[in-house]
C-alpha positions in Angstrom: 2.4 6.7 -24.2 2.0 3.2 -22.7 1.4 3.3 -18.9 2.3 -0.1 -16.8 -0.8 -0.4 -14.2 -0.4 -2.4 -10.6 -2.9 -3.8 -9.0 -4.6 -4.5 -5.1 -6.2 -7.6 -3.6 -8.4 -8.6 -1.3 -8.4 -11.8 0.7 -9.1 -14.8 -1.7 -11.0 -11.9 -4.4 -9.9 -11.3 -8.0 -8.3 -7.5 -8.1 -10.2 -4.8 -6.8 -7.9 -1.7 -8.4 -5.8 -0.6 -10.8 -3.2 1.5 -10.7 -0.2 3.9 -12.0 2.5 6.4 -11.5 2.1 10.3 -12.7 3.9 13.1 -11.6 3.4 16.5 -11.0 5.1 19.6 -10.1 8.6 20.6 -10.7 10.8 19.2 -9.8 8.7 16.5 -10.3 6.4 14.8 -7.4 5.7 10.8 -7.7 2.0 9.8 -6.8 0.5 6.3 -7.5 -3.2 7.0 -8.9 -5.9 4.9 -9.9 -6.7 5.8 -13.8 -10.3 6.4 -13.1 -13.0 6.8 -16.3 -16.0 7.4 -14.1 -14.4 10.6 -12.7 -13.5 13.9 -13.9 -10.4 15.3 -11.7 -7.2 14.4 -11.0 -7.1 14.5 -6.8 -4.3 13.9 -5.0 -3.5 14.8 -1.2 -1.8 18.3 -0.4 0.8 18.8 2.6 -1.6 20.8 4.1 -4.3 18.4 4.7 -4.1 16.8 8.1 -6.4 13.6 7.7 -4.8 10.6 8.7 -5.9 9.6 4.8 -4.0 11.7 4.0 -0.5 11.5 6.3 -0.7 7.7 5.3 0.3 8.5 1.7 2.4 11.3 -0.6 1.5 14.2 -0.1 1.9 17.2 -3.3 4.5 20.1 -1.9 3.0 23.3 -3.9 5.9 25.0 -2.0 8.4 22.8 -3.4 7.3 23.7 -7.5 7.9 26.2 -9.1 5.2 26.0 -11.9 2.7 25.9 -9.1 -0.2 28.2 -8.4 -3.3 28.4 -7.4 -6.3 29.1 -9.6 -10.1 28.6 -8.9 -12.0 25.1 -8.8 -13.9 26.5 -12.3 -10.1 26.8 -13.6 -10.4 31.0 -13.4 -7.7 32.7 -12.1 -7.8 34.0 -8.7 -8.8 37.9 -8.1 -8.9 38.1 -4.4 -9.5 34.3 -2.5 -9.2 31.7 -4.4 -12.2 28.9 -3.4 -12.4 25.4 -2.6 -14.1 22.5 -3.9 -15.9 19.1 -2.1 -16.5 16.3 -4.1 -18.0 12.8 -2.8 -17.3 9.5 -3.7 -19.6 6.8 -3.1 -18.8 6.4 0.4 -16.4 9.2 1.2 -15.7 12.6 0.3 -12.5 14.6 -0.8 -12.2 19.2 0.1 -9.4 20.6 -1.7 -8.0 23.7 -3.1 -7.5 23.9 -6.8 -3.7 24.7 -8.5 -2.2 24.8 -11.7 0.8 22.7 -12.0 2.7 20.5 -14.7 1.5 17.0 -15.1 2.9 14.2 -16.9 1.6 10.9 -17.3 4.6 8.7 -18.2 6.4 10.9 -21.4 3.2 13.5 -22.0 3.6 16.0 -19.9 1.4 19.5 -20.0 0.2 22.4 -17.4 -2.8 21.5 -16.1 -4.9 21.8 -13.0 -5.9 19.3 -10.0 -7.2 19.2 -6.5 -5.0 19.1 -3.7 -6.5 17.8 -0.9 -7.4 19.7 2.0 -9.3 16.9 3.9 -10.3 13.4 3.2 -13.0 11.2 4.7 -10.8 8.1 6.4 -13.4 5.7 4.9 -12.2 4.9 2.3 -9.2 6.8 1.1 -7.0 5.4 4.6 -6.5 2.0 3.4 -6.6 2.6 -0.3 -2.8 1.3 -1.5 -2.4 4.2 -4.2 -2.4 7.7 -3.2 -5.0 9.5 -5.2 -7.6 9.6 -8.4 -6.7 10.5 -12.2 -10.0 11.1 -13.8 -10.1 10.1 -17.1 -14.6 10.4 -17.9 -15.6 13.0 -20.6 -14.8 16.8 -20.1 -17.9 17.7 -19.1 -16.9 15.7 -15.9 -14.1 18.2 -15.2 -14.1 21.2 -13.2 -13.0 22.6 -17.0 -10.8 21.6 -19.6 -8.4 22.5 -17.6 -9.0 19.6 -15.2 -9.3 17.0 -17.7 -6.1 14.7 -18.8 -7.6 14.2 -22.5 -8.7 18.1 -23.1 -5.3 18.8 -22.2 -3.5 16.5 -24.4 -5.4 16.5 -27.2 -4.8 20.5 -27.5 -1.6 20.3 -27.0 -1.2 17.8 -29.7 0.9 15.4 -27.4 -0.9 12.5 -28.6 -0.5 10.7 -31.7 -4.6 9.9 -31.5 -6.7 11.5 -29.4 -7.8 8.5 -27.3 -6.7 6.1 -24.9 -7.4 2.5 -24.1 -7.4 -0.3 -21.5 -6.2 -3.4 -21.1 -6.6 -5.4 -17.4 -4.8 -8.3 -16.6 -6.4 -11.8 -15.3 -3.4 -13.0 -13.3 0.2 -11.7 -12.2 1.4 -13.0 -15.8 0.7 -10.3 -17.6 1.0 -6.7 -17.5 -2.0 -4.4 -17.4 -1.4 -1.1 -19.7 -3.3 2.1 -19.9 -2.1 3.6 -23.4 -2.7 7.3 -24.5 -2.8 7.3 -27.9 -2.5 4.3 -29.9 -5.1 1.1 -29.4 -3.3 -1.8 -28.7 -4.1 -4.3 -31.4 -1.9 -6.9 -29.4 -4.2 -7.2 -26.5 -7.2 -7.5 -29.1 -8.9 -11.0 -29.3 -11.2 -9.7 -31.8 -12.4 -6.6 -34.2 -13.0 -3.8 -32.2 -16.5 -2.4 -32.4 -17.6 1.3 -31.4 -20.6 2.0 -29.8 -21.6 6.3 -29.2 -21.9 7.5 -25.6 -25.7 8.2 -25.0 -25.7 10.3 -21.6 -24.6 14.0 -21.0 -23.1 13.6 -17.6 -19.6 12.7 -18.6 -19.7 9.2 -18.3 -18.6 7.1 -20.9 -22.6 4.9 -20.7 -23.9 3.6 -23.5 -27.2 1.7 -24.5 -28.0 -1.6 -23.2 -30.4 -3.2 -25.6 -31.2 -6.3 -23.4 -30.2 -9.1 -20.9 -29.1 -12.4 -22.0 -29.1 -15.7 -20.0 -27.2 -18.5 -21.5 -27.7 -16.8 -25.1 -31.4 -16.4 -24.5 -32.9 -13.1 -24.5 -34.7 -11.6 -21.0 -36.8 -8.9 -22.7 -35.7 -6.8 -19.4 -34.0 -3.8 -19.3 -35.0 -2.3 -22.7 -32.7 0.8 -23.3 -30.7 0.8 -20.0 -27.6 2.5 -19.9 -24.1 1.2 -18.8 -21.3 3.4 -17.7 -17.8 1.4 -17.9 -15.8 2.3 -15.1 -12.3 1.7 -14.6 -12.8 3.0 -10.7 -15.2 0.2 -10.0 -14.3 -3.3 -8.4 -17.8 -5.1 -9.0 -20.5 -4.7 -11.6 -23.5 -2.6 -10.5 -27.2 -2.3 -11.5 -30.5 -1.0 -10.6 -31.8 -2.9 -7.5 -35.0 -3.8 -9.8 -33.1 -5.7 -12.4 -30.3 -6.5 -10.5 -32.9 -8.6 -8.1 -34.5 -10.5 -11.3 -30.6 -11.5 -12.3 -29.9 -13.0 -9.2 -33.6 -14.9 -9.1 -33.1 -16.4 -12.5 -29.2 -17.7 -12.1 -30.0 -18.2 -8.6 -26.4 -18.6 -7.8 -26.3 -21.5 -4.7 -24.1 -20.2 -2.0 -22.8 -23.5 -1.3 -21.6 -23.4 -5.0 -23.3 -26.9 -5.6 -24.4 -25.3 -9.2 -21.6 -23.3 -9.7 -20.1 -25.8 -12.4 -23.8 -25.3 -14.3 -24.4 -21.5 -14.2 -24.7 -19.8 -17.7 -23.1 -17.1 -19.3 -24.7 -13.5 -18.8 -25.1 -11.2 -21.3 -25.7 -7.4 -22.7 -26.6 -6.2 -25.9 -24.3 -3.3 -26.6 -24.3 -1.7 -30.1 -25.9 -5.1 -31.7 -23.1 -7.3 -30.1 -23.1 -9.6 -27.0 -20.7 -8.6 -24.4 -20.6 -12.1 -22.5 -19.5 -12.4 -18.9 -18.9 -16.2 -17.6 -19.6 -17.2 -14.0 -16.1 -16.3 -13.1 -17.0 -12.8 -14.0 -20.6 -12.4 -12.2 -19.9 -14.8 -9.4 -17.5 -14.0 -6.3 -16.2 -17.7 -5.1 -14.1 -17.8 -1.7 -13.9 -20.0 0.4 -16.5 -22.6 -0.9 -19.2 -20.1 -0.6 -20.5 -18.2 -3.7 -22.4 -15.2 -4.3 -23.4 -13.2 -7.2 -20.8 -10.1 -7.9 -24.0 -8.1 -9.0 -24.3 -4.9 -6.5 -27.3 -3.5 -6.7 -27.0 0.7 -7.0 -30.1 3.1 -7.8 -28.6 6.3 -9.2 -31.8 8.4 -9.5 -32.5 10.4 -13.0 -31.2 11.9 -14.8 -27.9 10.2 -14.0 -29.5 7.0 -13.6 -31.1 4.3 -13.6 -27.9 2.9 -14.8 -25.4 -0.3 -15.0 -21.5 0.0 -14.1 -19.4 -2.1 -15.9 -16.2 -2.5 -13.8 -12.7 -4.7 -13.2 -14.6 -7.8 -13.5 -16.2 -6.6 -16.9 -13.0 -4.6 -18.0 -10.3 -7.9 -17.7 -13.1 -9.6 -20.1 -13.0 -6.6 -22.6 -10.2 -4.4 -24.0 -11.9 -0.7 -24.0 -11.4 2.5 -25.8 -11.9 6.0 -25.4 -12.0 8.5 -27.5 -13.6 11.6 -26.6 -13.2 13.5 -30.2 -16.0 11.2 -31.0 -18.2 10.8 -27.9 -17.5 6.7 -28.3 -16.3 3.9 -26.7 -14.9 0.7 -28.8 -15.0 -2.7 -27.7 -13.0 -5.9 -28.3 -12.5 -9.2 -26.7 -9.2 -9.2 -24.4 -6.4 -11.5 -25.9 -5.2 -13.3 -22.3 -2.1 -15.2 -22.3 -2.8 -18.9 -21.8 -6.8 -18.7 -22.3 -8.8 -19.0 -24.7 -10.7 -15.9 -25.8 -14.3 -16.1 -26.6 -15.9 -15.2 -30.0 -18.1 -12.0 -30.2 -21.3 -12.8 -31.1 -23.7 -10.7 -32.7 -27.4 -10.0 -31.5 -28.7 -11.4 -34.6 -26.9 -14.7 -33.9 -28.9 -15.0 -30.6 -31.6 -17.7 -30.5 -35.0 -15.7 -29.1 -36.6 -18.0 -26.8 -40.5 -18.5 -26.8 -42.4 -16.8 -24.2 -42.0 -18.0 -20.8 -39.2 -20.0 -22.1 -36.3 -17.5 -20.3 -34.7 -18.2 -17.5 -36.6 -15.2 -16.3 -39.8 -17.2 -16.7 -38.2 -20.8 -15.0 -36.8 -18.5 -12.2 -40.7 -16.7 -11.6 -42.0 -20.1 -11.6 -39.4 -21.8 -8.7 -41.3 -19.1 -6.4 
């Protein structure tokens, strides 16, 4: 089931968010959602909710389904009063009530159970452009299987694998695609390498076995963790690392060396994912600055990298939960030239204090 994704922008930045059309309910209910892998729910905002976050966008009619009901947030059905649920995101938080509904994401369709939203914080879910979040992390992310898309769909046999990948556009040439199902050899630059998930939280992280500067390993970050998020506009790190990046490319906001900066590199499952300064480096306006937030999720979630839209239009990504794994592939972009995939052991190790670690201590 190949689903077309949309996307926002920002000013003069790349695109900050991708997005599709589900339905639920029936008769069926349109909603645009951003297909989110570092989240466990679909959320989308209830009639009842009366946050102008909510009014500015389609609101789900349980009253107007007649497969709706409502359960409990743990997927239980309700006894006596059913309960609510809060989650927070980043910089704003979502209360709903919890119902059983049908949901289809373009032809797969199966019952299943959201959050309908009872209030939502106005930063930031009033000027978002799509009107609510399909998570698409591990099950253990969900409130229960009930809650997650995959869980769903793979017992229900609606898929003809139990997976689903991404593929992000560059420009407005080409058409992004989430695909349930099938990996997309077309959008595929290169073999496709898989690489197990290491963490228990329901993100789809795996190992980072080291930093790479213009092919040269760092020796920083031993056996850090990257989630890759499909929610996320930037790349994110711990504040520690993240800081010793910066220092080493040392990124000139005027942009004089922006012509000169390297490529950046992780180790993931003995290959070097590569970004380019393009990727790493947000350029508007003749001024540049490193795309590189710096985030400090404290254990035993974190410390931890995310790996978003910048990362993601690099790399075609799949999922498969079955197999607690995540494959990887260079993204075949119409017009460009794909890079090649090296492997770690093709990697030059530089001397010590020959990194750009080493040159960057030494400019202080």
């Amino acid at each position: 089931t190949p689903t077309k994704v949309g996307s926002a922008l920002r000013g003069d930045n790349p695109k900050m968010a991708y997005f599709g059309t589900i339905t639920v309910g029936t008769p069926p209910q349109d909603f645009v959602v951003v297909f989110d892998t570092g989240s466990g729910n679909l959320i989308v905002p209830g009639t009842e909710c009366e946050s102008e976050a909510c009014k500015s966008h389609k609101q789900y009619n349980m009253v107007k389904s007649k497969a709706a009901k409502r359960i409990n947030c743990d997927g239980s059905m309700v006894t006596d009063q059913a309960d609510e649920i809060t989650i927070t995101f980043g910089t704003g938080k979502v209360t709903g009530q919890c119902i059983q509904d049908k949901i289809c994401i373009g032809s797969a369709c199966s019952t299943g159970a959201f959050i309908s939203s009872l209030d939502e914080s106005s930063n930031p879910f009033d000027s978002f452009t799509f009107d609510g979040v399909l998570g698409l992390a591990l099950p253990m992310m969900a409130q229960s299987n009930m809650f997650s898309v995959m869980s769903r769909m793979q017992g229900e046999t609606l898929l003809r694998q139990p997976l689903f990948s991404v593929f992000l556009s560059e420009s407005d040439h080409e058409v992004s695609e989430v695909t349930f199902g099938a990996i997309k050899h077309e959008h595929m630059a290169s073999d496709l390498f898989w690489v197990n998930v290491s963490g228990t939280a329901g993100y789809w992280e795996v190992l980072i076995e080291d930093v790479t500067i213009g092919g040269k390993r760092q020796n920083i970050c031993k056996d850090c963790r990257v989630a890759v998020d499909t929610g996320t506009s930037q790349l994110a790190g711990p504040s520690e690392v993240v800081g010793q990046l910066t220092s080493a490319l040392n990124v000139k906001e005027n942009c004089d060396n922006y012509d000169s900066l390297p490529e950046l590199g992780f180790i993931v499952g003995g290959r070097v994912l590569t970004m380019e300064k393009e990727h790493y480096v947000d350029k508007a306006r003749g001024s540049c600055s490193m795309a590189l937030m710096s985030l400090d999720i404290p254990p035993p979630t974190g410390p931890i990298f995310i790996f978003g839209i910048p990362f993601l239009q690099k790399y075609y990504t799949v999922y498969d939960p079955v197999n607690s794994r995540v494959g990887f592939a260079v993204a075949k972009h119409q017009g460009s030239t794909p890079s090649v995939l090296l492997s770690a052991t093709d990697l030059d190790r530089p001397a010590t204090g020959g990194s750009f670690l080493a040159a960057a201590a030494a400019r202080k």
